[in-house]
N, C-alpha and C positions, 0 to 999 in steps of 0.2 A: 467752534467745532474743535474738538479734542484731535491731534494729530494725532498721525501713527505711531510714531516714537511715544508720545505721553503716552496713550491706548498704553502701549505695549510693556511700560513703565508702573505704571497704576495694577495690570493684570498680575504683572509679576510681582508686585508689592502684597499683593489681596493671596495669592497661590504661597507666599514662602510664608505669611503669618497663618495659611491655616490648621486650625487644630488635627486634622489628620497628616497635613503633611509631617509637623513634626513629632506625631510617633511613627513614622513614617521611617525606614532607614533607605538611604540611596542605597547603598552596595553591601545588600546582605552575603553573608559568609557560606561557602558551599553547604555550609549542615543546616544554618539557618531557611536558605530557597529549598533542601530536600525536608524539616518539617512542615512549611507553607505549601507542600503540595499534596493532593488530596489522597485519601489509602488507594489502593489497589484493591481489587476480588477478584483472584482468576478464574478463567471460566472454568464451569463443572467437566470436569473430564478430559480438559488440553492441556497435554504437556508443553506443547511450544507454537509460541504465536509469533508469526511473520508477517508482518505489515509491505506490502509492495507501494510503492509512494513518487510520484511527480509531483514537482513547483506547478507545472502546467498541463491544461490537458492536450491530446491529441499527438502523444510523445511513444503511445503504443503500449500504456500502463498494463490496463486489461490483459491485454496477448500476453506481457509477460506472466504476470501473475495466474495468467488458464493455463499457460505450458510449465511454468514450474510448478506449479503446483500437481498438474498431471506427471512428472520428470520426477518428483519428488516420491510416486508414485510406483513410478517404473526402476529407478535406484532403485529404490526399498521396498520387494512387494512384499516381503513381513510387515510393516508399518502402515499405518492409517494414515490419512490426508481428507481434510476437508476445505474448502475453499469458498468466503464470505465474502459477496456484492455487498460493499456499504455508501456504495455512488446511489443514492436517492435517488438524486435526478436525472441520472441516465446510465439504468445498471445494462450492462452488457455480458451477464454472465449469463442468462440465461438463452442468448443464441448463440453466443458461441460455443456452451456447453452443450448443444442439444438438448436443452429442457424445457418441457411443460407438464402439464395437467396440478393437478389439485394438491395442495399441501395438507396432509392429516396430521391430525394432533395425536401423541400416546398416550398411554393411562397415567402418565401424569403432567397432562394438559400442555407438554411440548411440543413444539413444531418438531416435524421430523424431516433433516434434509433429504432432497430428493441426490440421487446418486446416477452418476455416468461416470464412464472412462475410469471405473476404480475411484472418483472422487467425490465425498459428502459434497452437495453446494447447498447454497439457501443465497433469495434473492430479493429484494423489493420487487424488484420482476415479477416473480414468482407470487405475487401476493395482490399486486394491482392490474388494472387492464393496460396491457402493451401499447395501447392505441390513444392511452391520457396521459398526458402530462400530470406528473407527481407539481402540485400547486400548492405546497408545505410551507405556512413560516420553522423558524429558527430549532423552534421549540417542540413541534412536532416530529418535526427533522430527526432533533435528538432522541425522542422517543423511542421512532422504526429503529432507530440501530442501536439502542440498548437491548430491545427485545429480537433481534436479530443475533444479540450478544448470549443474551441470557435465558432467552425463553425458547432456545432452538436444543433437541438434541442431541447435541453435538460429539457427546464422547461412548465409549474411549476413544481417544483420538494424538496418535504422534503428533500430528502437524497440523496447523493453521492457517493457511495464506489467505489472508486477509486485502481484499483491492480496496486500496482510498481511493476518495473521490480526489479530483485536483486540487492543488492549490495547501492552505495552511490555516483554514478556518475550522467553525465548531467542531465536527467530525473529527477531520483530523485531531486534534487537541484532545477530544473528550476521549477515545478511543487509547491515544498514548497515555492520560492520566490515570483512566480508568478500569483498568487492565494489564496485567504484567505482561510487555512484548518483551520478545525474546531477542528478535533482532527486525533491523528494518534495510530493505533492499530499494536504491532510488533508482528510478528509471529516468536518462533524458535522450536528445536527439543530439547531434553535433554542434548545433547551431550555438551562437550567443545569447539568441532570447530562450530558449528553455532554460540553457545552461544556468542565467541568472535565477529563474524560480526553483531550479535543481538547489540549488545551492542556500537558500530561502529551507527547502524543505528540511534538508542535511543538518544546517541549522536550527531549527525546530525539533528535530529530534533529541539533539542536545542539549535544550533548555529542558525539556522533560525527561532528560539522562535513559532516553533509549538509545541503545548503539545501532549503527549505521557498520553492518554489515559490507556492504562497498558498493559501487556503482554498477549499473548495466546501460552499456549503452544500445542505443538500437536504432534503427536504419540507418550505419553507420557508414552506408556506401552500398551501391545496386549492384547487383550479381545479373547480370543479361541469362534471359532463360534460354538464347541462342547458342552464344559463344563460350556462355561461362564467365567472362569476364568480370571483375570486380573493380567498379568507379565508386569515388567519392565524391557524392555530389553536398554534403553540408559541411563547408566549414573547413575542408581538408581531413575530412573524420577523425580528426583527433580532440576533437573537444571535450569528452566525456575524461579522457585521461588526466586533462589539461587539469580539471574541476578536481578530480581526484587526488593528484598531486598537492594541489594548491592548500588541500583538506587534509592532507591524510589519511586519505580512504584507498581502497583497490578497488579497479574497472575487475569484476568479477564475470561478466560476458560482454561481449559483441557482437551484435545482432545484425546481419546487411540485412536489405529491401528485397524479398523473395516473394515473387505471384501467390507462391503455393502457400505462405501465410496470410494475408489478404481472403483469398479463396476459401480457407480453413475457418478463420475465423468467420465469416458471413455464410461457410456454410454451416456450422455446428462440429466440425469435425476437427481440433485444431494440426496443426501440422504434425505435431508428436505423436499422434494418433495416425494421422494419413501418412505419414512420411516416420517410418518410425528412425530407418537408420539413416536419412538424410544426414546432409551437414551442419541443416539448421535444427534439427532434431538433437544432434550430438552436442550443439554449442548451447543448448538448453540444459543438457543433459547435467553438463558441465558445470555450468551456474549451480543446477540441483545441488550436485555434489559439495561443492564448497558452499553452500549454506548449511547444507547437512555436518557437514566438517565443523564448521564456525560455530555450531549449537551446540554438535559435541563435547569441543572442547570448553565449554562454559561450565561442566561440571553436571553429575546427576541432576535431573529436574526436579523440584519441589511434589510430590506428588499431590495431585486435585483431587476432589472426590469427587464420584461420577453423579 
């Protein structure tokens, strides 16, 4: 019986003699990894695509990305806002937006988002029964969210907020390759274990040289609905900073634990809407802004045709 050492000896003999590895380069040059990656086509009619993004789920992705996106809104009521579920498997824009009924196509065979709160949305939601599990391999996957990209809509349209599903698989990737983002906004929780897939994510945006706008953290400490008071219950809520330091990124909001987002979001209403001048309404609002700021200054946008 072949030991582990030889096994492991033998493979790596067979792996460096073969013919693809060596045309193969180990450490190609920054111009070399930006030809090897695939064109872009931006979408018909968006001037700026914002990707909201966590390493892991259940970090309060969604929320962020329904209140900026609606904030985005209330900043700027000159400017258009639409906002794209591309969670397959468990989109959640469509209750927290308040949305149902029937998706019509226009006269040239577009999906047309369904609209609240001042914002375009479209959804796998919106398209399947709420009541079935989406049972997609890889491939089909990729499909719904090309034609969620391309076959909706969408313009004229200033803004994009875009919700990834969790994590740093196909979606995510095809989406950053295949598409010119503008910028990408990471969300985590305090703790150590988000914070590692936060950081996975941030990374991943990097290798596909979309910029990483800066952090949001969120439930970053509970706000009592009695006293008012403000505890840190993950981690000493400084984690999100920690991650951003570490990167060279900026915590661009700080979100604490408030009833009346919870309540919002499960009822359709989210808090920026119920609560307009709250405090968690204004630290949304906030975030809005310097995204808006950070697109800005990136220079006029490429114009799309509609």
């Amino acid at each position: 019986m072949m030991s582990a050492r030889k096994y492991q000896y033998v493979l790596t003999r067979k792996i460096s003699h073969s013919p693809f590895l060596r045309q193969t380069k180990v450490n190609p040059t920054a111009a070399e990894r930006k030809r090897s990656l695939p064109r872009k086509f931006p979408i018909a009619g968006v001037e700026k695509v914002i990707c909201v993004s966590s390493g892991k789920g259940g970090v309060g992705k969604s929320t962020v990305a329904v209140n900026l996106a609606i904030s985005l809104s209330q900043s700027e009521p000159d400017k258009t806002v639409g906002l794209l579920d591309t969670d397959v498997y468990g989109p959640s824009i469509p209750l927290m937006m308040n949305l149902s009924g029937q998706v019509y196509l226009n006269e040239k065979k577009l999906m047309v988002p369904l609209v609240n709160y001042g914002v375009r949305c479209m959804s796998i939601g919106l398209l399947t029964d709420p009541n079935s599990p989406v049972v997609w391999r890889g491939l089909l996957v990729m499909s719904a969210v090309e034609r969620l990209l391309r076959q909706v809509a969408w313009g004229p349209l200033d803004y994009l907020v875009v919700d990834m599903p969790p994590g740093t698989g196909d979606v995510q990737l095809s989406i950053s390759q295949n598409i010119p983002v503008d910028g990408a906004v990471i969300v985590t929780t305090p703790q150590d274990i988000a914070l590692i897939d936060a950081r996975k994510g941030a990374e991943m945006f990097a290798k596909v040289e979309v910029p990483v706008i800066g952090v949001v953290q969120n439930m970053g400490s509970f706000v009592c609905g009695h006293c008012g008071s403000e505890t840190s219950i993950f981690g000493g809520g400084a984690g999100a900073y920690r991650l951003a330091t570490d990167m060279g990124l900026q915590v661009i909001g700080d979100i604490p634990i408030v009833p009346a987002i919870a309540e919002g979001s499960d009822g359709g209403c989210p808090v920026t809407v119920s609560d307009p001048d709250g405090s968690v309404s204004k630290a949304f609002r906030q975030i809005a802004v310097k995204v808006a700021l950070y697109l800005s200054s990136q220079g006029t946008p490429t114009k799309r045709n509609n």
